[in-house]
N, C-alpha and C positions, 0 to 999 in steps of 0.2 A: 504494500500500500504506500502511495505519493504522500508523504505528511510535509503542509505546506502551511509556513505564518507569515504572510505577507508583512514582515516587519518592518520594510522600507516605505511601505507603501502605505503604511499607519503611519509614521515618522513622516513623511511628505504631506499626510490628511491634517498630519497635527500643527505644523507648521501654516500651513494652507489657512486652517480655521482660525489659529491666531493672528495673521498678519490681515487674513480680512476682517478679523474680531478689534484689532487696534484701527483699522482705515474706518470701521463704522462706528466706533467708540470717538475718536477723533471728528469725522462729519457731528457725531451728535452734540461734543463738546462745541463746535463752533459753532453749531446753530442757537443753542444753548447762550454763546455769548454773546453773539447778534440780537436776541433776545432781549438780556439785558442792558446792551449800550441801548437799544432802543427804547429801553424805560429808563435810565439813566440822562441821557443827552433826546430827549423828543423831538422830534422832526418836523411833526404836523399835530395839530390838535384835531385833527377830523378824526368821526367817530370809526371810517375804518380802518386806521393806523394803530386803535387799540386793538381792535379785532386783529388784525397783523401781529402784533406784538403779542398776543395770548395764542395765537396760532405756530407763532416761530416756536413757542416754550413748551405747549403741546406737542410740535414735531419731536424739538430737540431730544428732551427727556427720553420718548420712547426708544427714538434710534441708538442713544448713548446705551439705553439698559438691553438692548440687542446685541449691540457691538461686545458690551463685558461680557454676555453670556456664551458671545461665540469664543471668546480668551478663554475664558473659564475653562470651555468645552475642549481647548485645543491645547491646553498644560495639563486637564485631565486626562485623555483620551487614552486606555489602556496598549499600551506595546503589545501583550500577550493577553489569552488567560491562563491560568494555570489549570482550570479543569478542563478543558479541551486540550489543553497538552496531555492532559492523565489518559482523555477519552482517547487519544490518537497511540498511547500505547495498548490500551485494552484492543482497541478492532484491528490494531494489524498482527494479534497473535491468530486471527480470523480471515482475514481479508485480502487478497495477492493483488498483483500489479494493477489489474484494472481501476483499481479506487483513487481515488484522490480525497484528500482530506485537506479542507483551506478551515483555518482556523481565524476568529478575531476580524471579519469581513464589515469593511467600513468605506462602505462608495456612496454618493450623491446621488439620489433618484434610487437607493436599496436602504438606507441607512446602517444601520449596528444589527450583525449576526454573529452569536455566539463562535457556528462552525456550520459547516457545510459537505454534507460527506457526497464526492458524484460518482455513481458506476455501472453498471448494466441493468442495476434496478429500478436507476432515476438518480433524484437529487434528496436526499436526505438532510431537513433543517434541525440542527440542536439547539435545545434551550437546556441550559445546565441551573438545578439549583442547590446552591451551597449553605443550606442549613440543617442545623440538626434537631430532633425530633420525630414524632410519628405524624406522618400525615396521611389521609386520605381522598382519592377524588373519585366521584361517581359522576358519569357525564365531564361536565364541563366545571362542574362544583367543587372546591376544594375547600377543606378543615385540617387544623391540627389539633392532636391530642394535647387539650389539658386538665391533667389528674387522670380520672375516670371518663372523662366527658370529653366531647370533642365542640369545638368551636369554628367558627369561619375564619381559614388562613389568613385574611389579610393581604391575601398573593392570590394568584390567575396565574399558574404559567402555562394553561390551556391557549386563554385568550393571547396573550404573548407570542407565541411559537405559534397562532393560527395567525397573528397580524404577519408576524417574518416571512411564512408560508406565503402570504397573499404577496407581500412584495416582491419577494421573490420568479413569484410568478408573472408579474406586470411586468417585471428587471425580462425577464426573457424572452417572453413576447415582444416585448417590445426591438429585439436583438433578433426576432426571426428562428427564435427559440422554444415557441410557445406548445413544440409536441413533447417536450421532456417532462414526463412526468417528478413534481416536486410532491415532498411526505415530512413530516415530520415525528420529534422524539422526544419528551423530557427527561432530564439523566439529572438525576440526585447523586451529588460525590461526598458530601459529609458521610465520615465514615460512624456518625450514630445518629443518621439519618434513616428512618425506614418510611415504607409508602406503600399502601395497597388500593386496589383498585376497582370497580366494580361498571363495568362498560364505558368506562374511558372514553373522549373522543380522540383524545391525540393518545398514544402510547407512552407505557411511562416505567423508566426503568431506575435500577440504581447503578455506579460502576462496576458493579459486582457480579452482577446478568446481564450487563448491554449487549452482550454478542447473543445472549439463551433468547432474551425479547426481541432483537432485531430478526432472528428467523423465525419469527412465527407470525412476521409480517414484512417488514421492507424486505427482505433479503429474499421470503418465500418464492421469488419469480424473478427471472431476468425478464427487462422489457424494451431496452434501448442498443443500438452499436454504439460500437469504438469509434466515431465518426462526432455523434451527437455528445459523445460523454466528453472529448476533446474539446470541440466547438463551447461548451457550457461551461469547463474550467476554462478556458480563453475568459469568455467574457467575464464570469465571475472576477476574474484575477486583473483584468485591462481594467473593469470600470466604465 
């Protein structure tokens, strides 16, 4: 199995998001200060030069708290993860040359995916979750064990890993890629983590069975070439 971290290519996103995060933090500053020389030093006393002057401060403000958010986004923006690097030793004691595994996937018009496994069964989306405790999901429903009793998690990684799913599949469509079937997987790596399940919509495993539950669904069937499994890590990996 291909196990692949686009690390330069997060390190390019992240720089990317902060240099346009300071250029829209900057526009918003200025506007911001146009703002107030214009209540400062007034111009006109006509009634729409106040309207102007409450209009600029309006703009400014918002654009400035966009711009900090893309900085923010772009000093945070993870290198790796460490639980898809764990998952990409677990399925290659499974999985031979046809797969590919891209881990930590961060393109414009796809947004943030855990990992992405491609191979003759399709595309396989993971959402990994890293806590510990008992949970359970029935459906789309998720609880955790507390005490005796179960409560509502607080978390959806149903809903999650079905939003990733859909983009994913728009990302390839839209690339002329729209017959590759895409699937997804939730993978719990706390190791005092457990989960069980009761007609699931997405699958749901722990590091510890991911290879036992991937056959008894994504893997049960080949259904693509070496052609299309190519073409779809291209794009995934170009962006």
């Amino acid at each position: 199995m291909h196990n692949i971290s686009p690390s330069q290519t997060m390190a390019r996103r992240a720089r990317q998001l902060f240099i346009t995060g300071m250029i829209v933090l900057l526009l918003g500053l200025l506007i911001v200060a146009l703002a107030i020389f214009c209540y400062v030093i007034p111009l006109s006393r006509d009634p729409w030069y106040s309207t102007f002057q409450v209009g600029l401060l309006c703009l400014g403000l918002p654009v400035g708290l966009v711009g900090g958010a893309l900085i923010v986004r772009g000093l945070t923006l993870p290198s790796d993860n460490p639980a898809a690097a764990y998952a990409a030793e677990v399925l290659a004691r499974g999985l031979d040359y046809r797969y590919t595994f891209i881990r930590n996937i961060s393109r414009f018009g796809l947004g943030y995916i855990d990992a992405v496994l491609v191979g003759p069964n399709g595309a396989l989306v993971f959402y990994f979750v890293d806590r510990s405790g008992g949970y359970f999901c029935e459906g789309e429903t998720w609880l955790v064990q507390s005490g005796v009793d179960y409560r509502p998690a607080g978390i959806n990684p149903t809903r999650e890993v079905v939003r990733d799913v859909n983009a994913l599949r728009r990302y390839l469509a839209e690339r002329n890629l729209g017959n590759m079937p895409v699937y997804a997987v939730i993978v719990f790596t706390h190791p005092r983590a457990s989960v069980s399940t009761r007609q699931p919509v997405v699958p749901v495993a722990h590091l510890r069975n991911l290879l036992i539950v991937l056959r008894d669904n994504y893997l049960a069937e080949e259904r693509v070439g070496q052609s299309l499994i190519e073409a779809t890590v291209r794009a995934i990996m170009a962006g």
